[in-house]
matplotlib code that plots the C-alpha trace (Angstrom):
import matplotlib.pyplot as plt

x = [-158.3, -156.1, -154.2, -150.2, -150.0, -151.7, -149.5, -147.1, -148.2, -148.8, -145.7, -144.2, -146.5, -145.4, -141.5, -142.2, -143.3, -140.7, -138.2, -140.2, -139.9, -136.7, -135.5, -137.9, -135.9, -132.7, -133.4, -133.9, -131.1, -128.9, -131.8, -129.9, -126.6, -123.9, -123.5, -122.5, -126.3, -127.8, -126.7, -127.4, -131.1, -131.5, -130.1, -132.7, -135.4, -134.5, -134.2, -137.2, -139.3, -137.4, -137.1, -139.9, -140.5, -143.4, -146.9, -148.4, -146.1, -147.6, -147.7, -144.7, -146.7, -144.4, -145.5, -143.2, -141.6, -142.6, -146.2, -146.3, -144.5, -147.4, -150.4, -149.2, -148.0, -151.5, -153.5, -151.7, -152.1, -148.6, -146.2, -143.5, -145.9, -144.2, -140.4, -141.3, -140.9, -138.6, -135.7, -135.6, -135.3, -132.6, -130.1, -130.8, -129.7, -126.9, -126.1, -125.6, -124.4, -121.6, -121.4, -121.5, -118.9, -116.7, -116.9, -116.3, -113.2, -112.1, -112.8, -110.8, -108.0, -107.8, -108.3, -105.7, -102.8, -103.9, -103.1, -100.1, -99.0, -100.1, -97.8, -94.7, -94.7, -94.4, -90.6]
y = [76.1, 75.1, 72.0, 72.1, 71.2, 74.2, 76.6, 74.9, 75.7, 78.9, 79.8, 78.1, 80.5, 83.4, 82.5, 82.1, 85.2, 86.8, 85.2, 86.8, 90.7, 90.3, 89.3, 92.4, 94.7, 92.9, 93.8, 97.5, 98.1, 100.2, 102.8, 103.8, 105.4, 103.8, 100.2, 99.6, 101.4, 99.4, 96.0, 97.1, 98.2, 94.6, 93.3, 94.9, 94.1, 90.0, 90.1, 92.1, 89.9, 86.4, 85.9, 83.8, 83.0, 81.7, 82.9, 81.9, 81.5, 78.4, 76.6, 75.9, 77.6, 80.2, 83.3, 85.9, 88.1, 91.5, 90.3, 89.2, 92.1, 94.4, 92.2, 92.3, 96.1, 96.9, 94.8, 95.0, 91.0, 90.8, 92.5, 93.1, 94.8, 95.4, 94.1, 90.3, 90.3, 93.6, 92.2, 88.7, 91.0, 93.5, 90.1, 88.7, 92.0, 92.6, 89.2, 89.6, 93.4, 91.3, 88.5, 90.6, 93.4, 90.7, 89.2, 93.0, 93.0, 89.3, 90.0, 93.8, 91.7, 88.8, 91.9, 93.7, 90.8, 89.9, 93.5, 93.4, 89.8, 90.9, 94.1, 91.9, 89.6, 92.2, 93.1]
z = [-0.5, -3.4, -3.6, -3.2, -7.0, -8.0, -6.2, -7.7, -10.8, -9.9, -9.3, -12.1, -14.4, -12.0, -13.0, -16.1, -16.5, -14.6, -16.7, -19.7, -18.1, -17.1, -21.0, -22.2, -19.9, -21.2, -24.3, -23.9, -21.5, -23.6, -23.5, -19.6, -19.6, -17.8, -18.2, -14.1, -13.2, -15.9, -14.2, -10.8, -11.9, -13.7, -10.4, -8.4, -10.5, -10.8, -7.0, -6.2, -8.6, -7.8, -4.4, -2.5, 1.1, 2.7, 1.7, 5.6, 8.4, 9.1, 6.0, 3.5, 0.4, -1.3, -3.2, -4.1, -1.9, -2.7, -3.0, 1.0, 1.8, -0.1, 1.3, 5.1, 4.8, 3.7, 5.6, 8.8, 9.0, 11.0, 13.2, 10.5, 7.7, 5.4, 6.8, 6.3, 2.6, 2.0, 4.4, 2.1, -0.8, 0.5, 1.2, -2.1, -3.6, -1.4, -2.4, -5.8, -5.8, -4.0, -6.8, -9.4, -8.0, -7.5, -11.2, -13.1, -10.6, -11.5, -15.2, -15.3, -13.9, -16.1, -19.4, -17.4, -17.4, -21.2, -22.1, -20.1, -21.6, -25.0, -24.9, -23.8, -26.4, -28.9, -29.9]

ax = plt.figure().add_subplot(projection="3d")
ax.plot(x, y, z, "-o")
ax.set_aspect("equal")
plt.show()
C-alpha cells in the first residue's frame, strides 16, 4: 500500500502534467474553426482531466475523475460503473460553460458601452 505522501505526489505529477496538455492544446487551438467551440472543447477537456474525487469510497485518497469512472465501468467494482466519476465531471463542466458564458456576455457589454461612449464623444 502506498503511503499518503506518495499519492500525493502522484497527483501532483498527474497535474502537472495536465497542466502541460492543456498549454499544448492551447497552443494549437486556432487549428478549430469558431472561437466559441474552441473554448468549449478546452473547457471540456480541463474539466474532464481536472476534476478529482475519491479513488475508494472509504478512504480520502483522490485520483482523477475520469480514471475512477473508467476502472469501476470496466471492472464492475460498484453499483454506479461508470456514473461515479462521469456525474463529478458533467457539474464541473456545466459549471464553467456557466462561468465562462457569463464572462463573453459581461465582456460584449462592457466593448459594447465603450463603442457606444467612444462614438459620443466624437463631434
Amino acid at each position: 500500500m502506498y503511503s499518503d505522501e506518495n499519492y500525493l505526489w502522484g497527483l501532483v505529477a498527474y497535474y502537472v502534467g495536465s497542466a502541460l496538455v492543456l498549454l499544448f492544446l492551447w497552443r494549437f487551438r486556432e487549428l478549430l474553426p469558431g472561437r466559441h467551440f474552441r473554448n468549449v472543447l478546452l473547457l471540456l477537456i480541463a474539466a474532464t482531466l481536472l476534476v478529482p474525487i475519491k479513488a475508494y469510497s472509504d478512504l480520502t485518497y483522490l485520483a482523477p475523475a475520469w480514471f475512477v469512472s473508467l476502472y469501476e465501468g470496466l471492472t464492475n467494482a460498484s453499483e454506479q460503473g461508470y456514473l461515479r466519476g462521469a456525474l463529478p465531471i458533467i457539474v464541473c463542466f456545466i459549471a464553467s460553460l456557466l462561468i465562462y458564458t457569463g464572462g463573453q456576455l459581461i465582456a460584449g457589454q462592457s466593448a459594447r458601452s465603450s463603442r457606444h461612449a467612444e462614438q459620443e464623444s466624437k463631434p
